[in-house]
C-alpha positions as CSV (number, residue, x, y, z in Angstrom):
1,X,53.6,184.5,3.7
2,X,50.6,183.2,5.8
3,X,51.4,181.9,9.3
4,X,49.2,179.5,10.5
5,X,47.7,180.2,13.7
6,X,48.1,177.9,16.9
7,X,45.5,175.9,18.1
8,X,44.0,175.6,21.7
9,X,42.6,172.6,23.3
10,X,39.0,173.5,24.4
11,X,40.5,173.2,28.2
12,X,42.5,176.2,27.5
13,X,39.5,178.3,25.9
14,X,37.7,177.5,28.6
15,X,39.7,179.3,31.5
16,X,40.0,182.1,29.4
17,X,36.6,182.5,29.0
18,X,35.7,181.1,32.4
19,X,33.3,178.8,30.9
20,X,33.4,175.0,30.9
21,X,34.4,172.8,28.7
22,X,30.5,171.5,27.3
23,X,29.6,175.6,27.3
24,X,32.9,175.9,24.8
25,X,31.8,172.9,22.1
26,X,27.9,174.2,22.4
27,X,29.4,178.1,21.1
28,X,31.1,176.4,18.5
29,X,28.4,174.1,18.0
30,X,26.5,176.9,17.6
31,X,29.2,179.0,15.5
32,X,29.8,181.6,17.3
33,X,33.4,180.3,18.2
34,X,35.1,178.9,15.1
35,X,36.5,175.5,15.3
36,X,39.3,174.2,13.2
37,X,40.0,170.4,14.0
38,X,38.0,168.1,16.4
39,X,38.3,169.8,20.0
40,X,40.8,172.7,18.7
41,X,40.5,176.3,18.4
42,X,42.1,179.2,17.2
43,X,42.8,181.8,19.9
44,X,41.9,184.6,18.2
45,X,38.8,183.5,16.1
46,X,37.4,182.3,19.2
47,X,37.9,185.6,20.8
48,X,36.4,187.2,18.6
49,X,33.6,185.0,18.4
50,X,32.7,185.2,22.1
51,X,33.4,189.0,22.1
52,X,30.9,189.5,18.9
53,X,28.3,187.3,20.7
54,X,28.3,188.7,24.0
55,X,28.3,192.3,22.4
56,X,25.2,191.2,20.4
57,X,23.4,189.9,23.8
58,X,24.3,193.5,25.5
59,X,23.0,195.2,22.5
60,X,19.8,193.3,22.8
61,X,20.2,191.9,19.4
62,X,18.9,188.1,18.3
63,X,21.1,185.6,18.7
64,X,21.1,182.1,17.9
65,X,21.2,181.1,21.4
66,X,18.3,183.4,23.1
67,X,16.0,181.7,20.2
68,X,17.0,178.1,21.4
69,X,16.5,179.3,25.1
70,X,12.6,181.2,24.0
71,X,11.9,177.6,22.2
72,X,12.9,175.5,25.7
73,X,10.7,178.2,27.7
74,X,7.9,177.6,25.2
75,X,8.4,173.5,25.6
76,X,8.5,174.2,29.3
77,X,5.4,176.1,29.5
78,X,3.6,173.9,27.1
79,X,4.3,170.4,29.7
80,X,3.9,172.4,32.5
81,X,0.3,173.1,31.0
82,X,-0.4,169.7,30.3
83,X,0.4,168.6,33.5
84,X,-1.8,171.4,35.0
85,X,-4.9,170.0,32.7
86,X,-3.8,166.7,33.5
87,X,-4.1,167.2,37.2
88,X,-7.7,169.1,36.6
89,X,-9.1,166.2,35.3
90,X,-7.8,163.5,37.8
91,X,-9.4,166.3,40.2
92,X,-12.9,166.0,38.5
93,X,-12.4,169.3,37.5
94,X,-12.8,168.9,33.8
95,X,-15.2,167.0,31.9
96,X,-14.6,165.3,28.3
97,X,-16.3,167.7,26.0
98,X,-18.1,164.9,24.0
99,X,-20.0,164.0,27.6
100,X,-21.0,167.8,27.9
101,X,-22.2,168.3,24.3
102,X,-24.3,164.6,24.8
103,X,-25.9,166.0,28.3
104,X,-26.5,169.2,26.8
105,X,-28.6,168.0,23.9
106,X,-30.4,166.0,26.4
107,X,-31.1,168.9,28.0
108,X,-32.2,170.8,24.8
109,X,-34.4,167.8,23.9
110,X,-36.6,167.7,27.0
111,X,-36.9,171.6,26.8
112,X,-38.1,171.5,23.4
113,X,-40.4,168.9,24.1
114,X,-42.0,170.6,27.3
115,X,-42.0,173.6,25.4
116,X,-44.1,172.0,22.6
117,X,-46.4,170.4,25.4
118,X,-46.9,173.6,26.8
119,X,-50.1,175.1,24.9
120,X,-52.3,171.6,24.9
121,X,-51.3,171.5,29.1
122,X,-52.3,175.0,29.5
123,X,-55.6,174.5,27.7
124,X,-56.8,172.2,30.0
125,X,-55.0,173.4,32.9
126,X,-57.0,177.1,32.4
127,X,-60.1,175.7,29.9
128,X,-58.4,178.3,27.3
129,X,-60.3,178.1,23.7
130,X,-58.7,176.7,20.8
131,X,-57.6,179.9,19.2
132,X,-55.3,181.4,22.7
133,X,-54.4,177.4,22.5
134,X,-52.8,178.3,19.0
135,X,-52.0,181.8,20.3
136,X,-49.8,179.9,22.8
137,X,-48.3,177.5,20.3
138,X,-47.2,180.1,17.7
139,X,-45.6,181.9,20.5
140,X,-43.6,178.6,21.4
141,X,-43.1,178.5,18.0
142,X,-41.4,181.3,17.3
143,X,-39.2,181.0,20.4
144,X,-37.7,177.5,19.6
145,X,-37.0,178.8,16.0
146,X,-35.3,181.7,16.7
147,X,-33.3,180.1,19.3
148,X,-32.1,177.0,17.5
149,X,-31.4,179.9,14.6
150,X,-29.1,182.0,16.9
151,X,-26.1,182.7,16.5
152,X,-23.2,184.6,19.1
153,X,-22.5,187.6,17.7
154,X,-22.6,191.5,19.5
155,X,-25.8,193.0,19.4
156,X,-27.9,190.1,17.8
157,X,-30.9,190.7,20.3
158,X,-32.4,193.3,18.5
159,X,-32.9,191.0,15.4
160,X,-34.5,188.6,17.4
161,X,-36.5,190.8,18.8
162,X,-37.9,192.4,15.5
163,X,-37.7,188.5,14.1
164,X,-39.7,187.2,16.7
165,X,-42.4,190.6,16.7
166,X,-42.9,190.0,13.2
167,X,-43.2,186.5,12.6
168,X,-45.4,186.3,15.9
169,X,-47.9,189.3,14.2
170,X,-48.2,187.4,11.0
171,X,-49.3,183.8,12.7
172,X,-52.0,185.7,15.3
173,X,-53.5,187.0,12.0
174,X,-53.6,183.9,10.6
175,X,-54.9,182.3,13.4
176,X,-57.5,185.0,13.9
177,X,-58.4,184.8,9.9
178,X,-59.0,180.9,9.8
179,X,-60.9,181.7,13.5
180,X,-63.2,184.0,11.6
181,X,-63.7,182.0,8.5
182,X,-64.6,179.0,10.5
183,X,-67.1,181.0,12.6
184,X,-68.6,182.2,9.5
185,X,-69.3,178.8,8.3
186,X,-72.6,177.6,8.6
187,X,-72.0,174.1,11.1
């Protein structure tokens, strides 16, 4: 013969527990106290169920609650970091990355360009001949390719280096083979 259990209003639970009221419908909201009929519980289920729960939390053990509480943290942290960033720019302290990448290629542009300027200014500036002009502009060159081909990786210098070696050696000799065959044609 089963006897049915009495139920508890969750006032009663409550004092035993010496939580409030709200604190009693979130554990059975969150099933760790059972609940039988809207606002009534069993005694001894939810004795059990708050005894089981609190042992888990002592053990250290995951429990439905401590995930809710490490998601709110998380929310938390993540408006408490927008407002941060939010503050920084009404400071002047950040700058919309689509303005830094448009100075920046500004910046690139005119370095290119002075760099490409470079040989025909220094030809007139120190009466150089046409091949250290070309000397001068292979140099250039070489340094605007390499660096619009780098990349940011750990130890990439050496390959520049031995990339920029190389490719310099191969256009002095060109520029000292087409100097030679023009100076060996008759004018």
């Amino acid at each position: 013969m089963n006897q049915k259990m009495p139920l508890y209003p969750a006032s009663t639970i409550a004092k035993l527990f010496n939580l409030s009221e709200r604190r009693i419908r979130q554990l059975a909201k969150e099933g760790i106290i059972p609940k039988t009929e809207r606002g009534k519980y069993e005694l001894v289920g939810a004795v059990q169920g708050y005894v089981a729960y609190l042992q888990d939390r002592a053990l250290g053990q995951e429990v439905k609650t401590t995930d809710i509480q490490a998601q709110r943290l998380r929310l938390i942290k993540a408006q408490a970091d927008d407002k941060e960033l939010e503050l920084q720019a009404k400071r002047g302290e950040l700058l919309p990355a689509n303005e830094v990448k448009a100075v920046w290629s500004r910046l690139v542009i005119a370095t290119k360009t002075g760099f490409l300027a470079l040989p025909d200014r220094l030809k007139q500036m120190l009466t150089l001949s046409d091949k250290e002009r070309d000397v001068i502009d292979v140099e250039v060159r070489v340094i605007l390719t390499n660096l619009s081909a780098y990349e940011d990786k750990p130890d990439n210098d050496n390959v520049h280096d031995n990339l920029q070696n190389k490719t310099t050696q191969s256009k002095v000799a060109e520029i000292e083979t087409k100097t030679e065959i023009e100076n060996t044609q008759p004018s």
